[in-house]
N, CA and C atoms as an extended XYZ file, in Angstrom:
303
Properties=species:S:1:pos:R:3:atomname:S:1:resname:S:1:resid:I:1 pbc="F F F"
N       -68.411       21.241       -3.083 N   UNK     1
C       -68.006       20.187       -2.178 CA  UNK     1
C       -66.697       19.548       -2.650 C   UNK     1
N       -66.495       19.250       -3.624 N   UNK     2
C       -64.766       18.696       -4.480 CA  UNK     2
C       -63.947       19.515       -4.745 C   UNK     2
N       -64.507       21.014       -4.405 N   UNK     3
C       -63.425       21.588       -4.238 CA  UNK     3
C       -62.403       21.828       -2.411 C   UNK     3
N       -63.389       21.646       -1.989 N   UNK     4
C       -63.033       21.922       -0.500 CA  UNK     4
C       -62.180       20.592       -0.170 C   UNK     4
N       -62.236       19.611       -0.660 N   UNK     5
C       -61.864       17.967       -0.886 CA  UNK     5
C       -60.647       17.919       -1.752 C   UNK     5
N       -60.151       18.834       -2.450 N   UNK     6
C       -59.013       19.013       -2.958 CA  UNK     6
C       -57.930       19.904       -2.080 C   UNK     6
N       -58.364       21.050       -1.643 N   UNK     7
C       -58.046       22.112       -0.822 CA  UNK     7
C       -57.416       20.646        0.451 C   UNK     7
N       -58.008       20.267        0.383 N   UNK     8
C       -57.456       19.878        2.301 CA  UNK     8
C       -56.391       18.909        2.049 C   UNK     8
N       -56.361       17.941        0.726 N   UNK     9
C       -55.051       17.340        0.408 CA  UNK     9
C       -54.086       18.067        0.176 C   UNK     9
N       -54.509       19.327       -0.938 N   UNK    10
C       -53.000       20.281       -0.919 CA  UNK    10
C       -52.930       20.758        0.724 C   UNK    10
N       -53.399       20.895        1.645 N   UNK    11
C       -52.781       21.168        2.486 CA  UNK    11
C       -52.241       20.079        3.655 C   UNK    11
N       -52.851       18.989        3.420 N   UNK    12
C       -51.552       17.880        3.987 CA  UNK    12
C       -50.679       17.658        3.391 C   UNK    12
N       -50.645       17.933        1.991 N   UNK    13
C       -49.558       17.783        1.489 CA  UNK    13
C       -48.345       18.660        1.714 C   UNK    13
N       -48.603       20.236        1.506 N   UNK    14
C       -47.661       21.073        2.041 CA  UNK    14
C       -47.265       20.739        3.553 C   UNK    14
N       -47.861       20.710        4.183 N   UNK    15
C       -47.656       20.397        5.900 CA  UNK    15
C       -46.584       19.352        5.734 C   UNK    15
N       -47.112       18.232        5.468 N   UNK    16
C       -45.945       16.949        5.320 CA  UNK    16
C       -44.808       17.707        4.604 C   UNK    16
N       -44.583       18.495        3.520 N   UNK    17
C       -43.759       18.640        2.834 CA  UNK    17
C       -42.991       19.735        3.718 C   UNK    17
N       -43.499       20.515        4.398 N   UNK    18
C       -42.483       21.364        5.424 CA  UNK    18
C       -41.744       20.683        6.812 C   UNK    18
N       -43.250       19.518        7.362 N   UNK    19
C       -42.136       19.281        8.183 CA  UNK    19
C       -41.439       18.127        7.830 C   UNK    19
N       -40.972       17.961        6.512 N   UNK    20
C       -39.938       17.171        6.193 CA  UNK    20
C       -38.735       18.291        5.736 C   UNK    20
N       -38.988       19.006        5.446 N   UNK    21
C       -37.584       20.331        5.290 CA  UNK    21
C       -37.353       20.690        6.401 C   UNK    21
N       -38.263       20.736        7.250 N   UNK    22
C       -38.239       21.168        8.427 CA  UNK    22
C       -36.973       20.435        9.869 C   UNK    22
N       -37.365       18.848        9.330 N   UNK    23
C       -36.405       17.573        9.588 CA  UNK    23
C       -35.302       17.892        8.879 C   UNK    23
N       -35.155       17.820        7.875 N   UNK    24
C       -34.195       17.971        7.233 CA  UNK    24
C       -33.238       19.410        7.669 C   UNK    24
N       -33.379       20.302        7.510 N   UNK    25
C       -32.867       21.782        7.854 CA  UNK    25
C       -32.690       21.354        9.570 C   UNK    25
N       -33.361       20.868        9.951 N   UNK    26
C       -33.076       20.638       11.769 CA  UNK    26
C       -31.690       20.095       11.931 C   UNK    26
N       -31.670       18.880       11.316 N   UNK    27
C       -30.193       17.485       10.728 CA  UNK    27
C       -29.405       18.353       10.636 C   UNK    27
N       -29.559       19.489        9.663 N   UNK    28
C       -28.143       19.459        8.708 CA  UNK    28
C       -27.884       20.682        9.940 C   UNK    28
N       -28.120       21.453       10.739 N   UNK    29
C       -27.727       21.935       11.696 CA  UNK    29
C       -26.972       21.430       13.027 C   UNK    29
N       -28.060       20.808       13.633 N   UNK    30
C       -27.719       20.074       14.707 CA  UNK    30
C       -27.695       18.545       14.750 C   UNK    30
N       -27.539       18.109       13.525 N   UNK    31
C       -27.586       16.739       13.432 CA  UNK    31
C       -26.106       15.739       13.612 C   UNK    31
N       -25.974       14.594       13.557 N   UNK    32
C       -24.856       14.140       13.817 CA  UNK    32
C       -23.650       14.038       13.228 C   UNK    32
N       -24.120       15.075       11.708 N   UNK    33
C       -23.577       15.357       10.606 CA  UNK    33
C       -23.370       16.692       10.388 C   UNK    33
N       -23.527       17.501       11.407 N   UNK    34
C       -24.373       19.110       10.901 CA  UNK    34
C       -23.206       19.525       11.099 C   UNK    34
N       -22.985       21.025       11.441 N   UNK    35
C       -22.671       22.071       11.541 CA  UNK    35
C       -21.518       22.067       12.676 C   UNK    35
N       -21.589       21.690       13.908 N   UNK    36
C       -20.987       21.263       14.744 CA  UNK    36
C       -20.098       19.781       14.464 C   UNK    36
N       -20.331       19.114       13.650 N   UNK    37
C       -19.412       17.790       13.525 CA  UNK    37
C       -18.262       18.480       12.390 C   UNK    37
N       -18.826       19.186       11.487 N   UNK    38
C       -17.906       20.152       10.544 CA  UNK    38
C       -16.410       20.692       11.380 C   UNK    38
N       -17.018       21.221       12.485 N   UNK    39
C       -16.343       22.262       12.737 CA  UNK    39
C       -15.631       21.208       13.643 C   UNK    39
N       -15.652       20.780       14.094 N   UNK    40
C       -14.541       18.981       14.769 CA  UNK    40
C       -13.772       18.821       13.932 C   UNK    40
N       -14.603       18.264       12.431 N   UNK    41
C       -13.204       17.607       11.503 CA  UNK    41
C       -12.328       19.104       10.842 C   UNK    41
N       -12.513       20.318       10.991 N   UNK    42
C       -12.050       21.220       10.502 CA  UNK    42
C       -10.609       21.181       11.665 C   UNK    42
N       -11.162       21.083       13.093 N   UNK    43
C        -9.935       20.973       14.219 CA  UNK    43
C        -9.417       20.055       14.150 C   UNK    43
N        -9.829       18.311       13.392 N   UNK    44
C        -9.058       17.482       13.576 CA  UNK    44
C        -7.762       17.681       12.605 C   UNK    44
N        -8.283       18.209       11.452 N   UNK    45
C        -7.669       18.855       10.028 CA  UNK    45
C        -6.481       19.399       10.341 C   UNK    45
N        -6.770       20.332       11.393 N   UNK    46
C        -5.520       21.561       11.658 CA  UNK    46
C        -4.389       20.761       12.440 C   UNK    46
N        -5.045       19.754       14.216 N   UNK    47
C        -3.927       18.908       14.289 CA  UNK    47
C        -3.150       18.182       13.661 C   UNK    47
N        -3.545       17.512       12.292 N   UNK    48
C        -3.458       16.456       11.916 CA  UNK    48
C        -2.343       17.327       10.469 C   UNK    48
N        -2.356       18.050       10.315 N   UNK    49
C        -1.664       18.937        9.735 CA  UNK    49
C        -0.353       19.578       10.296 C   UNK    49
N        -0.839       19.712       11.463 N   UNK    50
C         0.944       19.925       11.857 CA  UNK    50
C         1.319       19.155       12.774 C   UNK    50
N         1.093       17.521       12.851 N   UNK    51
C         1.278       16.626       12.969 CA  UNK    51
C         1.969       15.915       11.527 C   UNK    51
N         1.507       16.330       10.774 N   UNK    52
C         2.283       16.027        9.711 CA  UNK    52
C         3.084       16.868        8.934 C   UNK    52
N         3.033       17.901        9.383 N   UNK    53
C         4.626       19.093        9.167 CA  UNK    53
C         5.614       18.248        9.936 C   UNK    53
N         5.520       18.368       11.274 N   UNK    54
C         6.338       17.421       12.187 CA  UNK    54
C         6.946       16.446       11.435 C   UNK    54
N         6.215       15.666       11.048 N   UNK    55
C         6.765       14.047       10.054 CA  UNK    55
C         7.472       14.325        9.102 C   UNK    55
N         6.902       15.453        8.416 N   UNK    56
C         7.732       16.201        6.993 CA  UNK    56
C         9.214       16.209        7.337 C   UNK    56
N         9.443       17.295        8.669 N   UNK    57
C        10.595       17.901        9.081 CA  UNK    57
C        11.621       16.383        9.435 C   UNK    57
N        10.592       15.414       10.077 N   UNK    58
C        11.715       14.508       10.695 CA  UNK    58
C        12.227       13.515        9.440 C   UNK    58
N        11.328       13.364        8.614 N   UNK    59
C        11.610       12.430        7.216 CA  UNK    59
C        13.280       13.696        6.276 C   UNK    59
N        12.987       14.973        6.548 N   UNK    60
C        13.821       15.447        5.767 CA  UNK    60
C        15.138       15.126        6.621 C   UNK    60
N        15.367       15.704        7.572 N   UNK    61
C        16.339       15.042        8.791 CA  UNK    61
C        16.845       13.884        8.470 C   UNK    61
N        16.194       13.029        8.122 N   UNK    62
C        16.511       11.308        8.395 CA  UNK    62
C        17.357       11.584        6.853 C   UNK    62
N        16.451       12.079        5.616 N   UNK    63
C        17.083       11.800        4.233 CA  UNK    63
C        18.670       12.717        4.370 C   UNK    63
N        18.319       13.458        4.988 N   UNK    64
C        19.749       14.392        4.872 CA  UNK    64
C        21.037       13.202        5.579 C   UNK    64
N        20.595       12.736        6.483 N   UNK    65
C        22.004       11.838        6.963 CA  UNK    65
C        22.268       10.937        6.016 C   UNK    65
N        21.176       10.318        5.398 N   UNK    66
C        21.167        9.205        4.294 CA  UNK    66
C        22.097        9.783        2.914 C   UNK    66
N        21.576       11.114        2.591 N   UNK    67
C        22.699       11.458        1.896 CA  UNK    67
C        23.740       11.614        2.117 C   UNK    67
N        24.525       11.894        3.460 N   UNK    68
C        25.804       11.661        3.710 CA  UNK    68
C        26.179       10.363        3.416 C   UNK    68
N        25.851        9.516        3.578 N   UNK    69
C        26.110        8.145        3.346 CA  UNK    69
C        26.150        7.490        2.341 C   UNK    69
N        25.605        8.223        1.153 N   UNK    70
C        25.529        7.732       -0.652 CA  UNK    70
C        26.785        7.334       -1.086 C   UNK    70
N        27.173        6.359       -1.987 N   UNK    71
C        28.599        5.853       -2.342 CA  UNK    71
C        29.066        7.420       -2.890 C   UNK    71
N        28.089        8.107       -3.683 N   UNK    72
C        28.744        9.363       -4.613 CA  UNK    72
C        29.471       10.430       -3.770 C   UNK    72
N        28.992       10.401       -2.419 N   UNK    73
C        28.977       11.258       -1.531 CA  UNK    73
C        29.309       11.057        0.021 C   UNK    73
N        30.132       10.172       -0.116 N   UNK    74
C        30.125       10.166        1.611 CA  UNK    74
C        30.748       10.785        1.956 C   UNK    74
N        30.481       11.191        3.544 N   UNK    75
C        30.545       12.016        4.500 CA  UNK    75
C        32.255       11.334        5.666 C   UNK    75
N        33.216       11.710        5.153 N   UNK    76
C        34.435       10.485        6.048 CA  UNK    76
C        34.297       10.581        7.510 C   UNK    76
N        34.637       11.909        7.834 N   UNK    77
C        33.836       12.339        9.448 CA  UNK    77
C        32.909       11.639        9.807 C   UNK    77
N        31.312       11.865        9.051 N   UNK    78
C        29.995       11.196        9.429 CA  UNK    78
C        30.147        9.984        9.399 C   UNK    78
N        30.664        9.225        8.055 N   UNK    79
C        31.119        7.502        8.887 CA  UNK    79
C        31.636        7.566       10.049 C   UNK    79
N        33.198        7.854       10.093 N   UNK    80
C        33.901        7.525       11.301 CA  UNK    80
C        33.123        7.810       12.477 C   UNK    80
N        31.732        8.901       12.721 N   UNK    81
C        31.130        9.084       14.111 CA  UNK    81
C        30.450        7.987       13.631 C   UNK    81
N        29.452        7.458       12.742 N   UNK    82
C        28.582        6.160       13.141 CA  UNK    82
C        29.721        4.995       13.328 C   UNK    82
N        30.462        4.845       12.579 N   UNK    83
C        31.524        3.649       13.196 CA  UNK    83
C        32.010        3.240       14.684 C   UNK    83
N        32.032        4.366       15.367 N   UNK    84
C        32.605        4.153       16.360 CA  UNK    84
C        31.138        4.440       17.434 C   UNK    84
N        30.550        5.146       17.184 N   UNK    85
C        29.003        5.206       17.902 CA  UNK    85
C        28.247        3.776       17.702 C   UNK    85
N        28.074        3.211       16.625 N   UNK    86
C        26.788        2.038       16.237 CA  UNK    86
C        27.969        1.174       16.475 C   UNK    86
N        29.278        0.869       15.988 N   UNK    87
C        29.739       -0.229       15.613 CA  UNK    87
C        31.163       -0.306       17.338 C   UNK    87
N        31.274        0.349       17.925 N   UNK    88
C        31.732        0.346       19.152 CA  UNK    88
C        33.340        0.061       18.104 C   UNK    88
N        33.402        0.499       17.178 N   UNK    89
C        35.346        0.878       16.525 CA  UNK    89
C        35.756        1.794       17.309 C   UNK    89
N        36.004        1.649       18.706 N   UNK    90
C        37.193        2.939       19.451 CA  UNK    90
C        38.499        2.080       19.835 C   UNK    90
N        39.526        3.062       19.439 N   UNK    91
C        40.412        2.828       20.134 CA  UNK    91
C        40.853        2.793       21.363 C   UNK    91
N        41.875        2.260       21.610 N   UNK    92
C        42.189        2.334       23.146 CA  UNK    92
C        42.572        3.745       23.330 C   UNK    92
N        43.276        4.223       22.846 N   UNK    93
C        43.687        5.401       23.138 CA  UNK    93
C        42.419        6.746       22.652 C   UNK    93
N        41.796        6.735       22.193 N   UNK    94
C        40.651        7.567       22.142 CA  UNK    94
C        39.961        8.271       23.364 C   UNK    94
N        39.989        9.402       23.250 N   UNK    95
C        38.963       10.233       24.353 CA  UNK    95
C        37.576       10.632       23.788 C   UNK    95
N        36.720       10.003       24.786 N   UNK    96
C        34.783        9.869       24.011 CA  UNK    96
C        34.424       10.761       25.163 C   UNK    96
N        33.867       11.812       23.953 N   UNK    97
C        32.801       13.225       25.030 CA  UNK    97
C        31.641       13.069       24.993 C   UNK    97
N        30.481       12.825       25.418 N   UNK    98
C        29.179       12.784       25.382 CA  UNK    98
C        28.969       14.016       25.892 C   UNK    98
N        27.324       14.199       24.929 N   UNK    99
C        26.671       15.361       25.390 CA  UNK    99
C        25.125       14.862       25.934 C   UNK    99
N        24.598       15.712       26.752 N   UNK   100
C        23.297       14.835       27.028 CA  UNK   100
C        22.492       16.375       25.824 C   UNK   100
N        21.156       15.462       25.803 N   UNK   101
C        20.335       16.303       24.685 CA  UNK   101
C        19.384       17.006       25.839 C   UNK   101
């Protein structure tokens, strides 16, 4: 009789103990964390990556004009176009070509 009385706890016990792996292994699949939310932040990863190549390219752009502009190094041409572009220095006699982009 105490043995049959032992027998039936180990087997609520296993039962509970599977369908808690059972929960668990369900989650980590289809859960709000699982398998499918992975594979989202893996795509957000990839935009967000050459979204920031983009930034790379435009930050190098920006430093390259900045180095024209260093006391060690300036650019006399590249002033004289921001001078007369930002700072409206044209002469009267000057001919201004615009290009559209």
């Amino acid at each position: 009789m105490r043995l049959m009385h032992v027998k039936k706890y180990e087997l609520l016990v296993s039962l509970a103990s599977m369908a808690m792996l059972g929960y668990l292994v369900w989650h980590g699949f289809y859960g709000t964390r699982g398998y499918p939310y992975r594979d989202k932040l893996a795509l957000q990863l990839d935009v967000l990556k050459v979204e920031s190549d983009g930034i790379m390219k435009q930050r190098q752009a920006i430093e390259a004009r900045v180095k024209l502009l260093r006391p060690e190094s300036i650019d006399p041409d590249y002033l004289d176009e921001l001078a007369r572009r930002d700072l409206f220095l044209v002469k009267a006699t000057d001919v201004i070509v615009t290009f559209s982009k």
